[in-house]
N, C-alpha and C positions, 0 to 999 in steps of 0.2 A: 071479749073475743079477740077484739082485736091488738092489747096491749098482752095477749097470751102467741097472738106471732109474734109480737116485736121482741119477747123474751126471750123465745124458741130460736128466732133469729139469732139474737146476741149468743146464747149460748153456743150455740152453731159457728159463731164467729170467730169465738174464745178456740174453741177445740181446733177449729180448723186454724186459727193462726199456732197453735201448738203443732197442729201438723207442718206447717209450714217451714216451721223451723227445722225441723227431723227430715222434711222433704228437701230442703236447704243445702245438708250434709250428704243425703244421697245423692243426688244431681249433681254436688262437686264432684262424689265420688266417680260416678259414672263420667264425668268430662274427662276427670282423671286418667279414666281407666282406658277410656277412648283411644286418649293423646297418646298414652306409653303404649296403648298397644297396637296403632299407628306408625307410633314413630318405630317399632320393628318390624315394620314391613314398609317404610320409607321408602324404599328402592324398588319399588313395582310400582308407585302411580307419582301423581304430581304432590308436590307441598300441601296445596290448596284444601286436598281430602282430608290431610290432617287437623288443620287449623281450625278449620273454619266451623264445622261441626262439634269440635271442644269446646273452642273459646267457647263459643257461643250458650253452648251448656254451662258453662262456669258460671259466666257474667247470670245467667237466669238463676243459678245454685244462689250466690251472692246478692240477687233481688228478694230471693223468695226469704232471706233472712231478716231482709230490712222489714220486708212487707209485713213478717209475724212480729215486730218489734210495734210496727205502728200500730200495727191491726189491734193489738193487745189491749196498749195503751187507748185507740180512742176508742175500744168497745166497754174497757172498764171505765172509761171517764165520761163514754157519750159523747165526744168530740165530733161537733158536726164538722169540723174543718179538719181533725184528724181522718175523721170516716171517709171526707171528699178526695184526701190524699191516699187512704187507703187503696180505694177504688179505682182514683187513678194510674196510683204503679202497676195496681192486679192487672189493668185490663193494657197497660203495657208490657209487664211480663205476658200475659193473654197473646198479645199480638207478636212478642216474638216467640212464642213457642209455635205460632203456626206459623211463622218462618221458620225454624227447625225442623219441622215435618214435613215444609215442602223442599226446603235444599236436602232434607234427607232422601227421599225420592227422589230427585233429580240426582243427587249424587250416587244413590244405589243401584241405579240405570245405568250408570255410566261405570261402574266398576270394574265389571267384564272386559269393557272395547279397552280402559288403561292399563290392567293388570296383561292383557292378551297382548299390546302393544309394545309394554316394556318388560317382559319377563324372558324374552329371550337375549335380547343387550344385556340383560343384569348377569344370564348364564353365560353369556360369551366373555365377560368383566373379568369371571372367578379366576383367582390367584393361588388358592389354598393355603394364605397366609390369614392369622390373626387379624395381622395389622393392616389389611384391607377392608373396608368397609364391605363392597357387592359381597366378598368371601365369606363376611361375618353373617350379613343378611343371609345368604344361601342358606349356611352352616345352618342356622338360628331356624331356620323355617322348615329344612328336612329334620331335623329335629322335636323341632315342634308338633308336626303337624302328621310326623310319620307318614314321608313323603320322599319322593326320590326321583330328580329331572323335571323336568317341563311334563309330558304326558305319563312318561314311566323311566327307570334307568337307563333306558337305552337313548335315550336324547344326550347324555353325558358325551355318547362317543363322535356328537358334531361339535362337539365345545373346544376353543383352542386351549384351553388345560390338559385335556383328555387327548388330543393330537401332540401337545409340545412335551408331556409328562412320557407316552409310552410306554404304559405301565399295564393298559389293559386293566386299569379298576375304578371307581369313581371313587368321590371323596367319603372318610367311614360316617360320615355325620347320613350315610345312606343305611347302614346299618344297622338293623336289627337289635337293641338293646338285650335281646334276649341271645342271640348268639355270642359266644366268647371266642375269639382270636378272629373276629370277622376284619379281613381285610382291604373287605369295597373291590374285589375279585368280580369281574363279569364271566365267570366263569362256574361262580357259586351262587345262581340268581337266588336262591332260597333264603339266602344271608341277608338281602337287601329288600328293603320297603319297595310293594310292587306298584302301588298308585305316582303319579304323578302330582306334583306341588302347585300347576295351575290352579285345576276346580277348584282346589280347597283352601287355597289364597283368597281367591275369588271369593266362595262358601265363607272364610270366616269373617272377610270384610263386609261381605251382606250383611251379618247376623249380627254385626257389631253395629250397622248402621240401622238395624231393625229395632234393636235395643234403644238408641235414641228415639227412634220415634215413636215405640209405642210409649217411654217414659215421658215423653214431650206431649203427646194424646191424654195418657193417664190425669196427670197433672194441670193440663191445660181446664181439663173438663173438671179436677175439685175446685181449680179458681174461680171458675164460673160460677159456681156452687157459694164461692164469700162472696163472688161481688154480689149476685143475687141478695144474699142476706144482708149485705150493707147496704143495697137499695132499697131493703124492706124497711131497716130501722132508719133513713134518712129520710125516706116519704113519708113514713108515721110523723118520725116528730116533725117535718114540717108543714104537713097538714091536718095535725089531730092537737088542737088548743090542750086537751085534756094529758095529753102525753107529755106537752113540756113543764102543762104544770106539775105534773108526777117525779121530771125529771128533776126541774126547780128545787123541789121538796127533798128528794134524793141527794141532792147536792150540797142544802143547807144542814140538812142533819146530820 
């Protein structure tokens, strides 16, 4: 009975360091996706938000790959010092992933009071050149997000672009993909996206940061699941004489 858990175990081991590795590449991925989709929205909160929540993902992407390498090796070899290293880094990667899910709350709290903070300097910035950074960010995010001003188009007409231009229109990245010859006219509200680019600045950096932490949750909770199983087969063989002789035997054949 009892050398049918320590099999159950290993087998359990085997698959899940095979998960590991595939779990490995998604978590880069997701770090990935985080950073680039951070870094264009750069200009509404501090550095900090983007950093720290990728790297961080990365570096555990790049653990959980070592960890299926060893994991592999000391559950097909029996390695009780491969096993002890196993364990080790799991229940290290283990422990920064619940630092990932608490900086991800605390940072998902604070989203709101940064983005509310600096999104009106970033509107008063806009140049309506390329070659301006705030300009590109605006452009990049009424576009994206099928949005237009801070609460709605009409916040354009406190912005010194909108005062120094004198055009009476806002920029066309306001504009309605589905209208043709729209020329960001306040005059033609129909032409133009009625929502505002706050909320859903705000909205899509929660969701981004919701994502790391249920995938740092998910994850966190199958690690627990090998170390468990590496504690089954490391207390078997060190307190069942009968299991290393089995092991012994396995090993000379």
């Amino acid at each position: 009975m009892g050398q049918c858990g320590v099999i159950s175990s290993k087998t359990v081991l085997v698959f899940l360091n095979l998960f590991f590795w595939a779990a490995a590449g998604i978590l880069c991925y997701i770090g990935a996706y985080v950073f680039i989709t951070y870094d264009d929205y750069d200009h509404f909160f501090e550095d900090i938000y983007t950093l720290i929540p990728a790297m961080v993902i990365i570096a555990v992407g790049t653990l959980l790959f070592v960890i299926g390498f060893i994991g592999c090796c000391a559950t097909i070899r029996e390695s009780r010092c491969g096993l002890v290293t196993f364990s080790a880094v799991l229940l290290l990667v283990f422990a920064t992933e619940v630092v990932v899910v608490v900086l991800g709350y605390i940072y998902r709290a604070k989203v709101e009071a940064v983005v509310n903070h600096s999104i009106q300097k970033v509107y008063n910035e806009y140049k309506g050149t390329n070659t301006d950074a705030p300009s590109r960010a605006i452009d990049y995010v009424q576009r994206q997000l099928h949005c237009c001003g801070i609460h709605n188009y009409s916040d354009w007409m406190n912005t010194y672009w909108f005062i120094e231009s004198k055009n009476n229109s806002v920029p066309l990245s306001c504009c309605k993909p589905t209208i043709s010859n729209c020329t960001g006219a306040l005059m033609r509200p129909g032409d133009l996206y009625p929502e505002g680019c706050e909320a859903l600045v705000v909205k899509k950096l929660k969701d981004i940061m919701l994502y790391v932490i249920l995938a740092a949750l998910t994850f966190a909770a199958i690690q627990m699941l090998g170390l468990l199983c590496a504690c089954v087969v490391l207390c078997r063989r060190g307190h069942d004489p009968a299991y290393e002789l089995l092991v012994s035997r396995g090993i000379d054949a």
